[in-house]
LUMGU-350477 format. One record per atom (N, C-alpha, C, O): atom name; x negated, y negated, z. Coordinates in pm, 1 decimal. Layout:
<guvexs>
+----+----------+----------+----------+
:  a :        u :        v :        w :
+----+----------+----------+----------+
: CA :        X :        Y :        Z :
...
+----+----------+----------+----------+
</guvexs>
This chain:
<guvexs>
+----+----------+----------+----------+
:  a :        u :        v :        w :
+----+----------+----------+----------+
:  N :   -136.0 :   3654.2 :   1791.4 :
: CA :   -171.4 :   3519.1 :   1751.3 :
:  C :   -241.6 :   3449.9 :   1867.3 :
:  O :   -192.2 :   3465.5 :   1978.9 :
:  N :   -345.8 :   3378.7 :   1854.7 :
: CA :   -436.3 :   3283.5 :   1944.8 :
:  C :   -340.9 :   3194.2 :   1972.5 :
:  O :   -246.8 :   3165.6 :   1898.5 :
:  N :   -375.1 :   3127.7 :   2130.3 :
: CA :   -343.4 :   3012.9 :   2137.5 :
:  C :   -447.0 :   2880.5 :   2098.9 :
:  O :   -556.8 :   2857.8 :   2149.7 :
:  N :   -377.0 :   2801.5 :   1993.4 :
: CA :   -436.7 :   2670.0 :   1935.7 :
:  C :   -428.2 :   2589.7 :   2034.8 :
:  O :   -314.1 :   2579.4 :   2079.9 :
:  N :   -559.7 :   2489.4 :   2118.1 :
: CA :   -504.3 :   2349.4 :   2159.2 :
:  C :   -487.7 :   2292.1 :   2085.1 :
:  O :   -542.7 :   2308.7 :   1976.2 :
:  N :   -386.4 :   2178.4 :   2115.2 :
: CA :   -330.4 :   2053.6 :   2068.0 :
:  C :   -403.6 :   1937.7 :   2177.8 :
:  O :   -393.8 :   1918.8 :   2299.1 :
:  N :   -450.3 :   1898.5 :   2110.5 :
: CA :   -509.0 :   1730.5 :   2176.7 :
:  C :   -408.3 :   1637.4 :   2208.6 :
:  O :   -321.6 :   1630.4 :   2121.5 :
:  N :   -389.0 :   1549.3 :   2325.1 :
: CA :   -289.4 :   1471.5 :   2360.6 :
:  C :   -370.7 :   1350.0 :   2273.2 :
:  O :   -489.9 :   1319.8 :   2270.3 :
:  N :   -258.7 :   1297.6 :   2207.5 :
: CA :   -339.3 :   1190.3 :   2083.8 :
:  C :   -273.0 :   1063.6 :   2209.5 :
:  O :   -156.4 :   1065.9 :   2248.9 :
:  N :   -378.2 :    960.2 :   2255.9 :
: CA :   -334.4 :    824.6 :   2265.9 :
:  C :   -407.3 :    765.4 :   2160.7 :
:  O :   -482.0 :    819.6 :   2079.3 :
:  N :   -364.7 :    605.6 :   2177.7 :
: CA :   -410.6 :    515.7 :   2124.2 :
:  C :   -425.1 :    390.9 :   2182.1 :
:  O :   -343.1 :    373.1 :   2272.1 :
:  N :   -512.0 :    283.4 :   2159.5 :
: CA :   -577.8 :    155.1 :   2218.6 :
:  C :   -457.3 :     70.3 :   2129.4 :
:  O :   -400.3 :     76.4 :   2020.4 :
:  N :   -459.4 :      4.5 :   2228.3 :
: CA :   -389.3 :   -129.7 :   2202.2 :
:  C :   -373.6 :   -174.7 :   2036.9 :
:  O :   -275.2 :   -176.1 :   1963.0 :
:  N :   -498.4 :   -206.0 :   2017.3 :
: CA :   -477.2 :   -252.8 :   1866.0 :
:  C :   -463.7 :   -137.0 :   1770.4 :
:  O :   -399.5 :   -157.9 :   1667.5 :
:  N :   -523.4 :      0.2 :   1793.6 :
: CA :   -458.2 :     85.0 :   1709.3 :
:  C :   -318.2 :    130.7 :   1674.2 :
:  O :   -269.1 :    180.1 :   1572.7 :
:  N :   -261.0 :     89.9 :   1818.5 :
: CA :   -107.2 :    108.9 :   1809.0 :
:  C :    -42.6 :     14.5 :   1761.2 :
:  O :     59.5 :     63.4 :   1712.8 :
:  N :    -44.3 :   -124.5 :   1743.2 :
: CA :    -45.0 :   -229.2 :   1666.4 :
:  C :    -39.7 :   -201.9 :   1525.0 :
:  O :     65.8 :   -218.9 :   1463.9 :
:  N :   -157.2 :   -156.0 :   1460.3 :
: CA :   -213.4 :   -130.9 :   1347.9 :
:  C :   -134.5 :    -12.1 :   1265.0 :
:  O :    -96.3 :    -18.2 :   1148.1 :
:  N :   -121.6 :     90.9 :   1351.7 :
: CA :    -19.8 :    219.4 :   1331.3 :
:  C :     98.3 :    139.7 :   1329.0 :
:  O :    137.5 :    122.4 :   1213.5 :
:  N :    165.8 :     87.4 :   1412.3 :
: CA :    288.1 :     45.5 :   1417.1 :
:  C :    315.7 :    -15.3 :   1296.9 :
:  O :    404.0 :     39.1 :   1230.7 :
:  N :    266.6 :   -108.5 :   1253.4 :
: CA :    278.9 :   -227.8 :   1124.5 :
:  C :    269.9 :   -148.2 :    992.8 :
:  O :    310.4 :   -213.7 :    896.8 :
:  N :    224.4 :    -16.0 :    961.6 :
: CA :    220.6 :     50.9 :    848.3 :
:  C :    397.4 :     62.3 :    783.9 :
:  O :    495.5 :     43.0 :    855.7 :
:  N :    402.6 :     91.8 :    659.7 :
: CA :    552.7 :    122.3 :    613.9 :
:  C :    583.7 :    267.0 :    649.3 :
:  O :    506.6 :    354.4 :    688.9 :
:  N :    704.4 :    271.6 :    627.8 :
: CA :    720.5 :    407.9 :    598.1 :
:  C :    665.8 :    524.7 :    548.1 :
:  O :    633.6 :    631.3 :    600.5 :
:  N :    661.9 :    478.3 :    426.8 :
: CA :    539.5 :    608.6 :    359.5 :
:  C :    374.2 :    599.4 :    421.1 :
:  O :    334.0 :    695.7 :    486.3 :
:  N :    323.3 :    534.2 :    408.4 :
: CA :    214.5 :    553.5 :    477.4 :
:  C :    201.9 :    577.4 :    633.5 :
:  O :     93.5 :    604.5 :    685.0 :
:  N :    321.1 :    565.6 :    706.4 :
: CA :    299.7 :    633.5 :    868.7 :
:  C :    334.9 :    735.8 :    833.8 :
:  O :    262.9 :    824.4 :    879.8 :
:  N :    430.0 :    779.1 :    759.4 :
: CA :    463.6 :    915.7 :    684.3 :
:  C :    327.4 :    981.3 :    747.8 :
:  O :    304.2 :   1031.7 :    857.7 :
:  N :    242.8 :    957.4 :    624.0 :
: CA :    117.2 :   1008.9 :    565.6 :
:  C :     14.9 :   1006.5 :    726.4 :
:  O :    -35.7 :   1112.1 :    764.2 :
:  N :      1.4 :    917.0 :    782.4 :
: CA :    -69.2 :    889.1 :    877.6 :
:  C :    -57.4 :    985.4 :    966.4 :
:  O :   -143.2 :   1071.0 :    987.8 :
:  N :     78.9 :    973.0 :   1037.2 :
: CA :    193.4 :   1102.8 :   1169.7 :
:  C :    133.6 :   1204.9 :   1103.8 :
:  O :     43.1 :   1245.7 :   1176.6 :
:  N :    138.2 :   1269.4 :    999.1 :
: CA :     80.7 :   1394.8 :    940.2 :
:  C :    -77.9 :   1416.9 :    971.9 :
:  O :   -115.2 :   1519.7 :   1028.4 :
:  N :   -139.9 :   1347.4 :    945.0 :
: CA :   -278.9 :   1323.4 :    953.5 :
:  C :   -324.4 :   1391.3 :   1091.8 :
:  O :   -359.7 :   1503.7 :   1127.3 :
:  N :   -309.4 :   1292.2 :   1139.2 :
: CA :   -333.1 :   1272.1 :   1328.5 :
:  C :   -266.0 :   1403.6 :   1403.1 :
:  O :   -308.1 :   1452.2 :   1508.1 :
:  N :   -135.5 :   1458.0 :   1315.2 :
: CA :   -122.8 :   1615.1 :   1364.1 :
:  C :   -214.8 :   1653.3 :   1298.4 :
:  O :   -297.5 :   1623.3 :   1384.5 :
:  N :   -282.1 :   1698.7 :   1210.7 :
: CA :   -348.3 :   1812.6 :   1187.3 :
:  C :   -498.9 :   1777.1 :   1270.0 :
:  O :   -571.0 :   1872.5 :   1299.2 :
:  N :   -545.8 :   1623.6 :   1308.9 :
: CA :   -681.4 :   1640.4 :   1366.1 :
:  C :   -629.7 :   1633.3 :   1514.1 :
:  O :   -720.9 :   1632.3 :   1596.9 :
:  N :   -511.1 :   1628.6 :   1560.9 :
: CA :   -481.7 :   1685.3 :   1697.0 :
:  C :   -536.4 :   1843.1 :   1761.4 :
:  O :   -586.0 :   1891.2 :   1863.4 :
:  N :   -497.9 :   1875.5 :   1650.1 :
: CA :   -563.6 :   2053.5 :   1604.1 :
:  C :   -736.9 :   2076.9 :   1629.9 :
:  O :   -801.3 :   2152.8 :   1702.3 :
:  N :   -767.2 :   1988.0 :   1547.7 :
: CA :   -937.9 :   2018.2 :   1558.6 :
:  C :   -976.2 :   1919.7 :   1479.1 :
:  O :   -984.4 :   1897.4 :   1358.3 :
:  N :  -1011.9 :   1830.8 :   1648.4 :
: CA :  -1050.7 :   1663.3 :   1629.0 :
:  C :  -1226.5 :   1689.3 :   1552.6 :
:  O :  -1286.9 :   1597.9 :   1496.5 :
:  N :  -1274.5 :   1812.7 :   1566.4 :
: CA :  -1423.9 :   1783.0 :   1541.1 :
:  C :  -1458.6 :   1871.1 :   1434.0 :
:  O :  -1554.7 :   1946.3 :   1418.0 :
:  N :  -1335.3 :   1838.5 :   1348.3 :
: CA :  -1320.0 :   1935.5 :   1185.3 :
:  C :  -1446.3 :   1879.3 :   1124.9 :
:  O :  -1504.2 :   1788.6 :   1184.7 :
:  N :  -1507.1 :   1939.3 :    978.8 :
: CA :  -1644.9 :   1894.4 :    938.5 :
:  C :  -1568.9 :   1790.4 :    825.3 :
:  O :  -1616.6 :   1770.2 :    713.7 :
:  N :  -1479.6 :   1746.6 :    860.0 :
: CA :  -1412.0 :   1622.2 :    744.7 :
:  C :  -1436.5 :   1501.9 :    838.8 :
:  O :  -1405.0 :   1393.4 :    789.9 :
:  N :  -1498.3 :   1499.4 :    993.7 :
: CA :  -1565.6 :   1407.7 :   1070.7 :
:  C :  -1691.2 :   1407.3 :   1075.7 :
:  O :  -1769.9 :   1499.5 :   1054.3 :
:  N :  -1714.3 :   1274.0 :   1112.0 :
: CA :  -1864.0 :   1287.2 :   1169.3 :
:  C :  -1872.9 :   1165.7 :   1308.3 :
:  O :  -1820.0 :   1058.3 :   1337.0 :
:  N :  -1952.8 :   1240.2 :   1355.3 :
: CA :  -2015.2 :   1176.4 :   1477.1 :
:  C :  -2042.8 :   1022.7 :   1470.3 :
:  O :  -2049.1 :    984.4 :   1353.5 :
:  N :  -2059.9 :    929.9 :   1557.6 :
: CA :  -2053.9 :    793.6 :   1537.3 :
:  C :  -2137.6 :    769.2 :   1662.8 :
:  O :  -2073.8 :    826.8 :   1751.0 :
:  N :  -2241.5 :    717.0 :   1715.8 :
: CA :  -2314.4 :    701.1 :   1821.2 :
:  C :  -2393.5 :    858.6 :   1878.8 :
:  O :  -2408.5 :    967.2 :   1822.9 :
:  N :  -2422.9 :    818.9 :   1983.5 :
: CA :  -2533.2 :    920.8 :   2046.9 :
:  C :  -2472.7 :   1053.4 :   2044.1 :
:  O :  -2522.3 :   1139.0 :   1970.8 :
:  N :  -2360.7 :   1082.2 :   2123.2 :
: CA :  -2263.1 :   1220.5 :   2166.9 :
:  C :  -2184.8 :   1269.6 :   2024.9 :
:  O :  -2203.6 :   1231.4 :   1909.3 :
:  N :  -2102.4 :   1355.9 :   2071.8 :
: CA :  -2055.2 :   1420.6 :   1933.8 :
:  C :  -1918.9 :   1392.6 :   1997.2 :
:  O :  -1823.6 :   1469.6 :   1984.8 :
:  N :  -1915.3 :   1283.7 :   2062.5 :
: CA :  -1763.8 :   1261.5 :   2122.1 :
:  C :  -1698.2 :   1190.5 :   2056.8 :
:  O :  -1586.4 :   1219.5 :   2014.3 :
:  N :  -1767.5 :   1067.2 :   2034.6 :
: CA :  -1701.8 :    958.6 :   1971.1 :
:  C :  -1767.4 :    990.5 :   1805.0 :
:  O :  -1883.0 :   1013.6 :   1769.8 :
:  N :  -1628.5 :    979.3 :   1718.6 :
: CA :  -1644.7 :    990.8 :   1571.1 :
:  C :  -1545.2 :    937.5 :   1502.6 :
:  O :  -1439.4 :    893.6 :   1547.7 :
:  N :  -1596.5 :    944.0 :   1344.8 :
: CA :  -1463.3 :    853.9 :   1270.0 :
:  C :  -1449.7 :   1001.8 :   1125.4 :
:  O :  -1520.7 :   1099.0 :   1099.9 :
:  N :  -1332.7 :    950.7 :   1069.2 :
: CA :  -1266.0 :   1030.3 :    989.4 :
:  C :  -1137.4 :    935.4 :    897.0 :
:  O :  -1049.7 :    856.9 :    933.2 :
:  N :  -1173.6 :    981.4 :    784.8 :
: CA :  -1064.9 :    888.0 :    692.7 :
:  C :   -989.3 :   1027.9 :    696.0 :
:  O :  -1015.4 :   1142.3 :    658.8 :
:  N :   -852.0 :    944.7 :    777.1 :
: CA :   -711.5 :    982.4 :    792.1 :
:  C :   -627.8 :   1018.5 :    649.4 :
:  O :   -565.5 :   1123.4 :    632.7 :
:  N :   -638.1 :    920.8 :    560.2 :
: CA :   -580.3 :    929.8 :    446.8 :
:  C :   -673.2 :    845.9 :    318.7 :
:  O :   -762.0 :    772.4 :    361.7 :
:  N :   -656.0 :    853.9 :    158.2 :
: CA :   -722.2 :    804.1 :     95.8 :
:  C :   -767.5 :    591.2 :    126.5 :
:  O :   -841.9 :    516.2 :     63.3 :
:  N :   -642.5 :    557.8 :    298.8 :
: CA :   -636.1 :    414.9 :    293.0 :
:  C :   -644.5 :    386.8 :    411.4 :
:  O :   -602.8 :    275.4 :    443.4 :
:  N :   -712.1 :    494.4 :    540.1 :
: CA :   -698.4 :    468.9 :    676.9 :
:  C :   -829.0 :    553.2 :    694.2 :
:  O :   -858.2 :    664.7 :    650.9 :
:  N :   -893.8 :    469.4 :    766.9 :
: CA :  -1036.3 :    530.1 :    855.8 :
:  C :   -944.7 :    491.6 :   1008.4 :
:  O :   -875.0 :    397.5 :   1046.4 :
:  N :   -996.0 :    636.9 :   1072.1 :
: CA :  -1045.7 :    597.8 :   1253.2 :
:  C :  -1154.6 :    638.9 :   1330.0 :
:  O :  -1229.5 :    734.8 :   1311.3 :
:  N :  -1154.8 :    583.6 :   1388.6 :
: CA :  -1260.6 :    606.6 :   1513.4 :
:  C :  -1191.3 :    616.2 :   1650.2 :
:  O :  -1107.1 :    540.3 :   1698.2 :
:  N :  -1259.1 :    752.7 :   1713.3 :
: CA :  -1179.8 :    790.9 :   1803.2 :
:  C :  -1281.1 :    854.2 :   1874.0 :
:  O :  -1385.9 :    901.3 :   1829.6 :
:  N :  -1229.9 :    850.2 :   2017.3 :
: CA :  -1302.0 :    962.8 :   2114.9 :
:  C :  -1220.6 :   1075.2 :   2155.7 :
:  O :  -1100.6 :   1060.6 :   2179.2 :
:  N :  -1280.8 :   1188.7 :   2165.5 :
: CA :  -1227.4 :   1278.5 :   2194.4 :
:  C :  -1323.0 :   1333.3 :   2368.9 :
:  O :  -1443.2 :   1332.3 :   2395.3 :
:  N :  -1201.0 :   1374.9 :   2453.9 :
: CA :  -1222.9 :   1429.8 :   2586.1 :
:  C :  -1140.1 :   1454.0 :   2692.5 :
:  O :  -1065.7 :   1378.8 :   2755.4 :
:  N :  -1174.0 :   1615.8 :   2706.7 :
: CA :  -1073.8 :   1636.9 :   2853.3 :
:  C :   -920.8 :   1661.7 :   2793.3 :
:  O :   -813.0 :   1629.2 :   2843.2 :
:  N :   -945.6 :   1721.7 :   2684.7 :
: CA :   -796.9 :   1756.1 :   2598.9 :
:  C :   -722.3 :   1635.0 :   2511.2 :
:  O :   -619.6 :   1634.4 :   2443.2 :
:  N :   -813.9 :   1540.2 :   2541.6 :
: CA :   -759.3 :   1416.8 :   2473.8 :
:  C :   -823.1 :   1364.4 :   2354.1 :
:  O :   -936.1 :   1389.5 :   2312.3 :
:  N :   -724.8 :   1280.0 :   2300.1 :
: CA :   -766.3 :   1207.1 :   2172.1 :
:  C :   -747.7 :   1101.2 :   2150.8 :
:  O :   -628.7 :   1085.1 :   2124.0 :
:  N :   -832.4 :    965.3 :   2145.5 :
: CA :   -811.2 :    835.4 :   2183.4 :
:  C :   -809.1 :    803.2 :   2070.8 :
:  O :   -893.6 :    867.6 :   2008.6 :
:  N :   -752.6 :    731.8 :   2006.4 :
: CA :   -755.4 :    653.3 :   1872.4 :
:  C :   -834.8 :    543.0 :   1881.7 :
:  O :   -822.2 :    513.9 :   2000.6 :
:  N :   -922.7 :    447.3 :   1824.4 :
: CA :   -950.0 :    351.6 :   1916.2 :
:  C :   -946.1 :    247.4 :   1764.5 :
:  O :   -860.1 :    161.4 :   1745.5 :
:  N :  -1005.8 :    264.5 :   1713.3 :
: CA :   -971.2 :    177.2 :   1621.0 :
:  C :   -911.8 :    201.5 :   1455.2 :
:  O :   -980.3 :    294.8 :   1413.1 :
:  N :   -857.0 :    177.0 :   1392.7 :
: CA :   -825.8 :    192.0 :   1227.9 :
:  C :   -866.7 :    137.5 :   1146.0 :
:  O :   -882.7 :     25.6 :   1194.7 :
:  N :   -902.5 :    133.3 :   1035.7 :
: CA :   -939.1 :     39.4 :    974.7 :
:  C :   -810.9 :     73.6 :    830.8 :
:  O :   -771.7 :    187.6 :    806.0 :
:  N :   -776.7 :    -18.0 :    773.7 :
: CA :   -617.5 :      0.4 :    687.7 :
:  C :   -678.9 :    -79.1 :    529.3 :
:  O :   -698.9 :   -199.8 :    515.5 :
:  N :   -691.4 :    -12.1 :    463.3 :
: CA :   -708.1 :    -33.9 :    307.0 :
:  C :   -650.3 :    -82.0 :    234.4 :
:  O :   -624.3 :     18.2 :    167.8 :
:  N :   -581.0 :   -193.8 :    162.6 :
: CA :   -508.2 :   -189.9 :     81.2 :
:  C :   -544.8 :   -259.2 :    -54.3 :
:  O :   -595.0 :   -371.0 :    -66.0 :
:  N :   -504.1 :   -155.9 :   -173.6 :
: CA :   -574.3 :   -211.7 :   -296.1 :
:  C :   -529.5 :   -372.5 :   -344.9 :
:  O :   -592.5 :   -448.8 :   -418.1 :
:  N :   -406.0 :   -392.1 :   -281.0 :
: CA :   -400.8 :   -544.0 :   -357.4 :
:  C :   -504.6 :   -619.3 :   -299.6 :
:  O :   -476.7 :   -731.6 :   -341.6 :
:  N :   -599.4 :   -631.1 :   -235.6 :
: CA :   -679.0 :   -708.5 :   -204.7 :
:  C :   -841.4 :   -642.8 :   -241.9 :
:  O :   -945.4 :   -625.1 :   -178.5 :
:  N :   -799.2 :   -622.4 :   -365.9 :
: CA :   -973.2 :   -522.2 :   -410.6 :
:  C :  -1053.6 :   -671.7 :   -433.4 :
:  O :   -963.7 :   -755.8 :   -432.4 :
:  N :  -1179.7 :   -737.2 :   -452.8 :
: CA :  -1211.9 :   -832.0 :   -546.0 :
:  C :  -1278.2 :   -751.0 :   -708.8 :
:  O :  -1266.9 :   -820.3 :   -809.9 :
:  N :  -1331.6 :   -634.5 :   -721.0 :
: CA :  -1341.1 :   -585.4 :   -816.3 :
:  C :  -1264.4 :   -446.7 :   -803.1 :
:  O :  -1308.8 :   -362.8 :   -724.9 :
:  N :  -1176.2 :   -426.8 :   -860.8 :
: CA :  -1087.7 :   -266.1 :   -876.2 :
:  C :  -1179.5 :   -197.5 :   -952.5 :
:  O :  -1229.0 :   -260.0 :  -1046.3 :
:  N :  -1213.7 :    -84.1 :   -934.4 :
: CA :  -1272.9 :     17.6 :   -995.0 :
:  C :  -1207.7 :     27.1 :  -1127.7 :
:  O :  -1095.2 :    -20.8 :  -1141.9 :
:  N :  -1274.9 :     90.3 :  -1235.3 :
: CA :  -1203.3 :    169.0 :  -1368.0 :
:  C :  -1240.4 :    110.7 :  -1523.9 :
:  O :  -1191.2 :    164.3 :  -1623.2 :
+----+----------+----------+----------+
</guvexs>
């Protein structure tokens, strides 16, 4: 068996904020997430965000986008963005 890196995941101030304030089930969902792109931050379920292929974003779950840099074994969270349907102004359907 290969050895897999694992990315040391931090996070910025307000992402940890933002993470923090989620419920249960959705950090559930989130903690899961963020392990598997700890694995392989530059999976093709990302894309690139500015000039480098460092900094990119990726929807975490069907209700969480991030943007993150990745470098030097690390994984910065930097920002989230958090979805929630009670505040649709038109709901799909």
């Amino acid at each position: 068996m290969t050895h897999q890196e694992i990315y040391d995941v931090l996070y910025t101030e307000s992402a940890g904020r933002d993470r923090d304030r989620l419920d249960p089930s959705r950090r559930a969902s989130f903690d899961k997430a963020v392990e598997i792109l700890a694995r392989d931050p530059y999976t093709e379920l990302s894309r690139p965000i500015g000039a480098g292929e460092q900094d990119r974003e990726i929807r975490l779950t069907s209700q969480i986008v991030a943007e993150y840099m990745v470098s030097r074994g690390r994984l910065l969270l930097v920002v989230l963005r958090i979805f929630d349907d009670t505040d649709i102004l038109l709901p799909e359907g």
